[in-house]
C-alpha positions, 0 to 999 in steps of 0.5 A: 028414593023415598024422599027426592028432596035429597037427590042429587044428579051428576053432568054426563055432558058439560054446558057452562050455564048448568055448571054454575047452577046449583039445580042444573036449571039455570037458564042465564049465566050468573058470573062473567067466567060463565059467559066466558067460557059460552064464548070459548064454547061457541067459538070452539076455542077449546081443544082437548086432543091438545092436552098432554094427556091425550095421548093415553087411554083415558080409561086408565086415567084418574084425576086426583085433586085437593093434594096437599103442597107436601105431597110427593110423587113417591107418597102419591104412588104408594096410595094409589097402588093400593087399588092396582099397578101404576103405569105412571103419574105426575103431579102438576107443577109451577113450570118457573118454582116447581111447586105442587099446584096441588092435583095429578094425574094417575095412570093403570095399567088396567082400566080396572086398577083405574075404576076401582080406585076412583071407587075407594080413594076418594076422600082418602086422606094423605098428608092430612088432606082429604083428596078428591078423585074423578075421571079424566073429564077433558076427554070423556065428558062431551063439551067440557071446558077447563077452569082456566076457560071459565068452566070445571066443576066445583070451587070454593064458595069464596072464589064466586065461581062454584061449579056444580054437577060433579062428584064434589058438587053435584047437583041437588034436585029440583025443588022448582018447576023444571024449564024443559023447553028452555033447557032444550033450546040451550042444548043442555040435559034437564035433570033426571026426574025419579032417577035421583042419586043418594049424595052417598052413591057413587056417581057413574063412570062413563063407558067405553061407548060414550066418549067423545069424539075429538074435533079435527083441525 
């Protein structure tokens, strides 16, 4: 990369602290939902085996957010079929008004219909909202904590709980001495010197061979 100024690095594992800094180099949380979901990772309080989801292969999932409230599953599964067949999806909805919350969940019959839409349909633009796709972080990203918890990634500035480190918000290189040995002590990754990404680069997807394993009750 010639000018590492416009790097960016993406999370292959979560930590609340990192999330909410801008450059993967924070130290110290910065808003009480961050100190929140310390909590809920300290304690262990999280437990993605319990989600709906769980029961799938998580490698033929994608997780689609940004929807817009129109949107229905018939419309949803005509975009998405375009890169393979669908298994099934679902779009999450208000359990008491049945209103859209807005994002869905994919699933391929293939793990490649499920990577090569999370390639080419993002940014995708359906009833006139540009969509966001990732993968399934609830079960292939190593510590991950919901927004629900405190954790997630991106946001909204106006909410005052942006997260960084996904393919929304990822984070910028440094621009400031890295604090290897405090990010050490925190168990947290430190960025990827030389390694940057151009923001225009597809982040990677994780392999069969990182996932995580689930705790056991």
């Amino acid at each position: 990369m010639a000018d590492p100024t416009k790097g960016v690095f993406y999370s292959r594992s979560y930590h609340p602290i990192q999330a909410g800094s801008i450059d993967g180099t924070d130290t110290e949380p910065h808003d009480r939902a961050i100190s929140r979901a310390l909590v809920v990772k300290d304690l262990k309080l999280y437990h993605p085996e319990k989600d709906v989801a769980a029961n799938k292969d998580p490698f033929c999932v994608i997780f689609v957010g940004r929807l817009a409230e129109k949107t229905t599953e018939t419309t949803l599964h005509e975009v998405a079929s375009r890169y393979g067949r669908v298994r099934k999806l679902r779009i999450v909805r208000h359990i008491v008004t049945g209103a859209s919350r807005r994002y869905a969940f994919v699933e391929y019959e293939s793990e490649e219909g499920m990577r090569r839409a999370y390639r080419r349909m993002h940014r995708e633009v359906v009833d006139g909202s540009q969509i966001l796709v990732d993968y399934t972080r609830q079960q292939l990203m190593p510590g991950w904590i919901p927004r629900r918890l405190g954790g997630g990634l991106s946001g909204f500035k106006e909410s005052g709980q942006l997260r960084f480190g996904g393919r929304d918000k990822p984070f910028r290189a440094p621009l400031r001495p890295i604090p290897k040995k405090q990010l050490s002590e925190l168990g947290i990754d430190p960025p990827p010197e030389g390694r940057y990404l151009y923001r225009s680069q597809t982040p990677p997807l994780p392999h069969r061979t990182e996932r995580p394993s689930l705790p056991q009750e």
